[in-house]
OpenMM code with the backbone's topology and positions (N, CA, C; nanometers):
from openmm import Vec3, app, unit

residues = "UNK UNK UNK UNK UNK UNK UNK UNK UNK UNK UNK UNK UNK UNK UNK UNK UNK UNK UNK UNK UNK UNK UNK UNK UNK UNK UNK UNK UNK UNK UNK UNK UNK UNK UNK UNK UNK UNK UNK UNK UNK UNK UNK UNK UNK UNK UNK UNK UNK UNK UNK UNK UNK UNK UNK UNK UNK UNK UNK UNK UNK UNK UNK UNK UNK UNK UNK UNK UNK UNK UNK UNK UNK UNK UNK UNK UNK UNK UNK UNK UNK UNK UNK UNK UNK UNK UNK UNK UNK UNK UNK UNK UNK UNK UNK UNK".split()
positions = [
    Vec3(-8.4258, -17.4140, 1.6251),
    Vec3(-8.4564, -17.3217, 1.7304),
    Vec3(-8.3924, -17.1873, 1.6984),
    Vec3(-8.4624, -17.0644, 1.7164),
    Vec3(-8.4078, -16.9017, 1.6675),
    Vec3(-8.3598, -16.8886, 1.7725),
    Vec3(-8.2843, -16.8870, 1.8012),
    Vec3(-8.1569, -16.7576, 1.9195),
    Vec3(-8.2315, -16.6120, 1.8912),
    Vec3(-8.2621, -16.5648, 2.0463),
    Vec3(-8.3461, -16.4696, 2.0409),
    Vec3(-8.2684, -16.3193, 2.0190),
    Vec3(-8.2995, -16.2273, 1.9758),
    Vec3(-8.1532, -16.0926, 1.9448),
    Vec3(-8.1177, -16.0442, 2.0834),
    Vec3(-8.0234, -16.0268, 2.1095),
    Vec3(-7.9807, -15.9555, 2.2984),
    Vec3(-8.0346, -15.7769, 2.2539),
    Vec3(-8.1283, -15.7819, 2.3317),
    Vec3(-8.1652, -15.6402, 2.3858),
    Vec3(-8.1177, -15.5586, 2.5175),
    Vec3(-8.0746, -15.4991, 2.5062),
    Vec3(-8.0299, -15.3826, 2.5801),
    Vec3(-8.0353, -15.2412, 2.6209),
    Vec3(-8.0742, -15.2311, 2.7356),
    Vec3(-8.1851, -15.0991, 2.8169),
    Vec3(-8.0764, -15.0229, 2.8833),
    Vec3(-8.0388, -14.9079, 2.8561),
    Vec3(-7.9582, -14.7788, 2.8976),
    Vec3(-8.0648, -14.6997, 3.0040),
    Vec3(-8.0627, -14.7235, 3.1336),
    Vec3(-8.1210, -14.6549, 3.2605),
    Vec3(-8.0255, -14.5332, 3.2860),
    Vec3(-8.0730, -14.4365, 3.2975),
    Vec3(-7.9945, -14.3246, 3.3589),
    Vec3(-8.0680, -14.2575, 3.5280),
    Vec3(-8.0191, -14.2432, 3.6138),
    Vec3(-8.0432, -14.2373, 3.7016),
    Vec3(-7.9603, -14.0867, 3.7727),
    Vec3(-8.0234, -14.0083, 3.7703),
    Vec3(-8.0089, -13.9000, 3.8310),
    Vec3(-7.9703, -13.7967, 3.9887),
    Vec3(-7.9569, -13.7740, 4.0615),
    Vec3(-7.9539, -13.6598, 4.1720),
    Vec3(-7.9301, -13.5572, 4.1491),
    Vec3(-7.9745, -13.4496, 4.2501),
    Vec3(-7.8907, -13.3620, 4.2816),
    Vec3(-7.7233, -13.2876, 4.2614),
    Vec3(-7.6728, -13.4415, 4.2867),
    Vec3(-7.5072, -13.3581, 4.2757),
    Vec3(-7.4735, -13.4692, 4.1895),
    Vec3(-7.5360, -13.6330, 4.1625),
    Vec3(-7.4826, -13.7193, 4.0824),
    Vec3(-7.5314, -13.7875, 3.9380),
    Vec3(-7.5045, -13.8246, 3.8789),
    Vec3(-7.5711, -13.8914, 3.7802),
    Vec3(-7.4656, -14.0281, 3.7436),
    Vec3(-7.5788, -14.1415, 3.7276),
    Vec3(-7.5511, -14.2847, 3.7299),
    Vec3(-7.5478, -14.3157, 3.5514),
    Vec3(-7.5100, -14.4186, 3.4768),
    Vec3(-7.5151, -14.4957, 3.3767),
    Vec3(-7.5530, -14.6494, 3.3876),
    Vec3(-7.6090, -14.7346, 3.2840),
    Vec3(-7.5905, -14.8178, 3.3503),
    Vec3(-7.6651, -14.8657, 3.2282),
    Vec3(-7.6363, -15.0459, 3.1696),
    Vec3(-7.6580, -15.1216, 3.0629),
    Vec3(-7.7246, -15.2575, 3.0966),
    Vec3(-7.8134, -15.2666, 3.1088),
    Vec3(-7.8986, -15.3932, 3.1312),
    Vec3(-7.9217, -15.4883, 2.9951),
    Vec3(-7.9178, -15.6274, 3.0161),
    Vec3(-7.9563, -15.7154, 2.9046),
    Vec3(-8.0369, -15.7432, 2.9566),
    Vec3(-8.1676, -15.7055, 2.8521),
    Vec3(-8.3221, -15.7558, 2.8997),
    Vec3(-8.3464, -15.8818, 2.8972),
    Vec3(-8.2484, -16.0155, 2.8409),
    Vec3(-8.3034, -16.1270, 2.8062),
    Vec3(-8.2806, -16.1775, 2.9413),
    Vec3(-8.1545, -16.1693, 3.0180),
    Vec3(-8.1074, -16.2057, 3.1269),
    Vec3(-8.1578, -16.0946, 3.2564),
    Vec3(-8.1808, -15.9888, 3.2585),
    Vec3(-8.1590, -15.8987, 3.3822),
    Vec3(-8.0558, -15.8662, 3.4037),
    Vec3(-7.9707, -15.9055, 3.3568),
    Vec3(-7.7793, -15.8644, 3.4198),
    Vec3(-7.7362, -15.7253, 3.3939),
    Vec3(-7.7333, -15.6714, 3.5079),
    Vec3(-7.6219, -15.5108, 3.4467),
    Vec3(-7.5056, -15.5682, 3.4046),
    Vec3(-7.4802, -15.5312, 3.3177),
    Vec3(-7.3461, -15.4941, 3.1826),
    Vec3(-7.2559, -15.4576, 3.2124),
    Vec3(-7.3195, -15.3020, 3.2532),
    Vec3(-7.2515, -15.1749, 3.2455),
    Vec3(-7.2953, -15.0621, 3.3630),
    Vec3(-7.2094, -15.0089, 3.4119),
    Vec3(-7.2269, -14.9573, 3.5373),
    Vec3(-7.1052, -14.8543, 3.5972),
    Vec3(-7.1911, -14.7215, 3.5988),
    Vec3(-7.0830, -14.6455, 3.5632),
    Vec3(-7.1316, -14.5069, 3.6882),
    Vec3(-7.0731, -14.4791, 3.7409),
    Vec3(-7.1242, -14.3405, 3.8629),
    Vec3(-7.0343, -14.2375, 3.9081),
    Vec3(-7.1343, -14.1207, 3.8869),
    Vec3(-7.0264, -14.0160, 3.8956),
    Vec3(-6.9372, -13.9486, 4.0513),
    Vec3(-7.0040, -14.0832, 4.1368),
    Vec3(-6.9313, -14.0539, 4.2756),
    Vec3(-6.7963, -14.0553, 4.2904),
    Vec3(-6.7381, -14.1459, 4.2317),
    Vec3(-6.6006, -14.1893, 4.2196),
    Vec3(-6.5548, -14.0748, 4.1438),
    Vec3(-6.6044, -13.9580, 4.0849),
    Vec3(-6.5830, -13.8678, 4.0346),
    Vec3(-6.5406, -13.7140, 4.1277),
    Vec3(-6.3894, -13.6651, 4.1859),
    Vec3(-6.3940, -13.6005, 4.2918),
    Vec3(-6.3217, -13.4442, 4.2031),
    Vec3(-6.3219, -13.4409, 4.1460),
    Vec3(-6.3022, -13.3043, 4.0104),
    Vec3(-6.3896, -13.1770, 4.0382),
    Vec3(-6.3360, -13.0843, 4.0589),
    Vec3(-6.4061, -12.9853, 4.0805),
    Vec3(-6.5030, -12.9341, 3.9019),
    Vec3(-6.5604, -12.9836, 3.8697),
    Vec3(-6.6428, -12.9280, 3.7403),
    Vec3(-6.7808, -12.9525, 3.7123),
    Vec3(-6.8494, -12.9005, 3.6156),
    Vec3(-6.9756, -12.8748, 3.6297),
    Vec3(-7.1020, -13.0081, 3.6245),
    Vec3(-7.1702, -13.0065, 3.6395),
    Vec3(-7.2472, -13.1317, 3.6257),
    Vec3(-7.2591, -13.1985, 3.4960),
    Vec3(-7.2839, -13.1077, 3.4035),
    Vec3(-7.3038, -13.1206, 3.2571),
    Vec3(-7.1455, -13.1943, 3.2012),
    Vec3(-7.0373, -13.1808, 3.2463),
    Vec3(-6.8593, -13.2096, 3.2337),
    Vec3(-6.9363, -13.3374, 3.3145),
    Vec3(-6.9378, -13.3463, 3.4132),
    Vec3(-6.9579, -13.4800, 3.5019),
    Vec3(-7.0253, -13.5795, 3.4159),
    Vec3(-7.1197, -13.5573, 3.3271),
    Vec3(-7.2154, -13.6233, 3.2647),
    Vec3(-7.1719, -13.6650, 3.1556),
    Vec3(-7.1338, -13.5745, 3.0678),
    Vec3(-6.9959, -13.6259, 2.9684),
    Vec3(-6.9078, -13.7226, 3.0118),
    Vec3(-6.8384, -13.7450, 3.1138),
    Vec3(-6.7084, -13.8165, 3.1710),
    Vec3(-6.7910, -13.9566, 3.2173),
    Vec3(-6.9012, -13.9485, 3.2403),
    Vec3(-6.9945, -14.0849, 3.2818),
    Vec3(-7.0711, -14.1423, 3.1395),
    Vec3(-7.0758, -14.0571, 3.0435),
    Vec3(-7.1490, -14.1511, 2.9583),
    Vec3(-7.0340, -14.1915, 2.8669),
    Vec3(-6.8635, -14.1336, 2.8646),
    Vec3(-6.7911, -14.1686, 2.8048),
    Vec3(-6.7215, -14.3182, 2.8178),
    Vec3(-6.7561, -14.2818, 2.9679),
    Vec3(-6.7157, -14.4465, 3.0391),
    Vec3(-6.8056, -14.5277, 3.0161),
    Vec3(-6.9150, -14.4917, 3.0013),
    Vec3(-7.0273, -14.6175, 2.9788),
    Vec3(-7.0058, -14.6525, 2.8621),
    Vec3(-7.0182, -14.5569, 2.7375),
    Vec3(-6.9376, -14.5998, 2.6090),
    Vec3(-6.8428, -14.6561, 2.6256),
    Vec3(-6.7367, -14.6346, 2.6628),
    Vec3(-6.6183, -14.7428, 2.6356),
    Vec3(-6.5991, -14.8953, 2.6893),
    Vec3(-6.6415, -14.9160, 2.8355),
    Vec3(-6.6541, -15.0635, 2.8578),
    Vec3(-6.7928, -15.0991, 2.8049),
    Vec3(-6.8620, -15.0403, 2.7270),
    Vec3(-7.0091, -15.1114, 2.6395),
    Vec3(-6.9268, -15.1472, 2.4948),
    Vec3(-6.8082, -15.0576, 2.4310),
    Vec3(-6.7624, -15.0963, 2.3525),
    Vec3(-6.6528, -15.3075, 2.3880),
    Vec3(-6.6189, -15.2524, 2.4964),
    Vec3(-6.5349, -15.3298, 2.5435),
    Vec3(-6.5923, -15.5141, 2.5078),
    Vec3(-6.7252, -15.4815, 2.5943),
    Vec3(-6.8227, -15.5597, 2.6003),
    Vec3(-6.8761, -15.6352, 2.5037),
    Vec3(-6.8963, -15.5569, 2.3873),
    Vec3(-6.9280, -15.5651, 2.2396),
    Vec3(-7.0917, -15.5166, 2.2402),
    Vec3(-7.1007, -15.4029, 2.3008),
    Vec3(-7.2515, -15.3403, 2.2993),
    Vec3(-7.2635, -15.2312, 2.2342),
    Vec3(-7.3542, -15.2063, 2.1030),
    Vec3(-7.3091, -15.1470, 2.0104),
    Vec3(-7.4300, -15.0228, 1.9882),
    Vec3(-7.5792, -15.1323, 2.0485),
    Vec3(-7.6793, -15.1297, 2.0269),
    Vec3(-7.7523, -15.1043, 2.1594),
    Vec3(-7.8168, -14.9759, 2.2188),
    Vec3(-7.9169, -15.0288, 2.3102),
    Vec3(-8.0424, -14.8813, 2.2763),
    Vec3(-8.1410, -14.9459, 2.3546),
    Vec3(-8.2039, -14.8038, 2.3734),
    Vec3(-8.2219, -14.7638, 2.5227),
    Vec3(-8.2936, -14.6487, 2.4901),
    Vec3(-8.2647, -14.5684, 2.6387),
    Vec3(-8.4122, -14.5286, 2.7378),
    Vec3(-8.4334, -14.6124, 2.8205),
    Vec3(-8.5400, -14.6322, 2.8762),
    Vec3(-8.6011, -14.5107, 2.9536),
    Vec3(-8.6121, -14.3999, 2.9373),
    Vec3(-8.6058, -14.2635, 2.9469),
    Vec3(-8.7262, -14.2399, 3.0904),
    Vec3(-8.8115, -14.3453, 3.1077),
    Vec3(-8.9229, -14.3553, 3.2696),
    Vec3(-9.0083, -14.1843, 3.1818),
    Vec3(-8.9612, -14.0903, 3.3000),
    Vec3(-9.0151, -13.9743, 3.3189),
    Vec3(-8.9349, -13.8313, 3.2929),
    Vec3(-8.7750, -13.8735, 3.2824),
    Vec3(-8.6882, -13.7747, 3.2813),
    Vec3(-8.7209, -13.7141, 3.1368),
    Vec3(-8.7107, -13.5996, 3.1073),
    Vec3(-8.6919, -13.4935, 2.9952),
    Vec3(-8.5473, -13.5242, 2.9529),
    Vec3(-8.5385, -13.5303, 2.8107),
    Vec3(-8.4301, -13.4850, 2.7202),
    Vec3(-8.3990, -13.3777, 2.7272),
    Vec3(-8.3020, -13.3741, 2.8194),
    Vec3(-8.2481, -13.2326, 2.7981),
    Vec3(-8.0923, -13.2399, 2.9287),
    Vec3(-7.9919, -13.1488, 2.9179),
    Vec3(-7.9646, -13.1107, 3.0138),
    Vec3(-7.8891, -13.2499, 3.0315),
    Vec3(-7.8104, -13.2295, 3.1402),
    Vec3(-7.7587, -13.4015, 3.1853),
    Vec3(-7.7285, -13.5174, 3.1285),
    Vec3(-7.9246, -13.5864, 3.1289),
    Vec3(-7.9084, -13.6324, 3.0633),
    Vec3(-7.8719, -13.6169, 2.9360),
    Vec3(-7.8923, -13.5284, 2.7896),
    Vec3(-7.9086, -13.4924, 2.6838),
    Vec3(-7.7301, -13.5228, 2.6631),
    Vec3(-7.6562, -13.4587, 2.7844),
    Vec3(-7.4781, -13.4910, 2.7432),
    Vec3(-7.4684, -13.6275, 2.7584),
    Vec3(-7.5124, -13.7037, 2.8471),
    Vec3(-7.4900, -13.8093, 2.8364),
    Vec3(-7.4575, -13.9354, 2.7463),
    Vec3(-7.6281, -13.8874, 2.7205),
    Vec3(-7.6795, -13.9549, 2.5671),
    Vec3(-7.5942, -13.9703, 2.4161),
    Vec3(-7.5714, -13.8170, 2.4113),
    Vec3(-7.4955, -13.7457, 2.3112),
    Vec3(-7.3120, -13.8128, 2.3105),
    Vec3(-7.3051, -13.7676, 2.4646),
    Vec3(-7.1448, -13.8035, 2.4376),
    Vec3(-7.0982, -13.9788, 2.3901),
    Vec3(-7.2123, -14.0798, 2.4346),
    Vec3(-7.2658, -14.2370, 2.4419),
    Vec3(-7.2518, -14.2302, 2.2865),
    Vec3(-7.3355, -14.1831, 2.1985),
    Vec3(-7.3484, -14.1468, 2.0508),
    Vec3(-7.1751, -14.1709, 1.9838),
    Vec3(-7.1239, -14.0434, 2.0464),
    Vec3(-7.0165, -13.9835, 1.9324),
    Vec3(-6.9282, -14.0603, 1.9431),
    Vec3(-6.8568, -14.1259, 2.0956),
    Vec3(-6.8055, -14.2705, 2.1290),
    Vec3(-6.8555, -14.4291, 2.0417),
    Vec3(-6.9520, -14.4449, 1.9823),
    Vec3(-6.9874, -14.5184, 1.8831),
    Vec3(-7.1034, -14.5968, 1.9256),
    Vec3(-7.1418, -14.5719, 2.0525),
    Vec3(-7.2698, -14.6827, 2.0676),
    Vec3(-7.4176, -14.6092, 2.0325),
    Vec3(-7.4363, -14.7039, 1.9641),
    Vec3(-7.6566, -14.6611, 1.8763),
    Vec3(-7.7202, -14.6741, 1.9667),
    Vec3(-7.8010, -14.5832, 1.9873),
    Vec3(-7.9229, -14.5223, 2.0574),
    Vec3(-8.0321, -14.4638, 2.0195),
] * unit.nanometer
topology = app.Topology()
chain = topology.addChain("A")
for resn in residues:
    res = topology.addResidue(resn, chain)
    for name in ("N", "CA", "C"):
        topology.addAtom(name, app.Element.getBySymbol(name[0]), res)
């Protein structure tokens, strides 16, 4: 019997004043990883906010042993926000 490879879906979820992270295993449905910039009370810019949320998602995905996911992108544009997110997820060590 093949043991199937664990896939893993990076949702980013957006507002106005917040932006969410978050690591799903597609084989199971289970969030992973789960990370929000509410708990975030710092006076700085959204783009800083977005950095500080995808750094955390990097690190307990490292924690986790998630090395590997892709990024289920719906309708949002690369750019902006998200784009730090993504980026800062990268340089922390997780493939995307």
């Amino acid at each position: 019997m093949k043991k199937e490879p664990r896939n893993f879906k990076l949702t980013i979820n957006r507002s106005l004043k917040h932006i969410e992270g978050q690591i799903i295993d597609m084989n199971t449905g289970a969030s992973m990883v789960y990370v929000s910039s509410k708990k975030i009370k710092d006076k700085i810019t959204k783009i800083k906010m977005a950095e500080l949320v995808g750094k955390k998602v990097a690190q307990i995905a490292m924690e986790k042993n998630i090395t590997k996911c892709f990024f289920d992108r719906k309708k949002q544009k690369y750019h902006g926000r998200i784009k730090a997110l993504i980026e800062t997820m990268r340089k922390n060590g997780v493939k995307i």
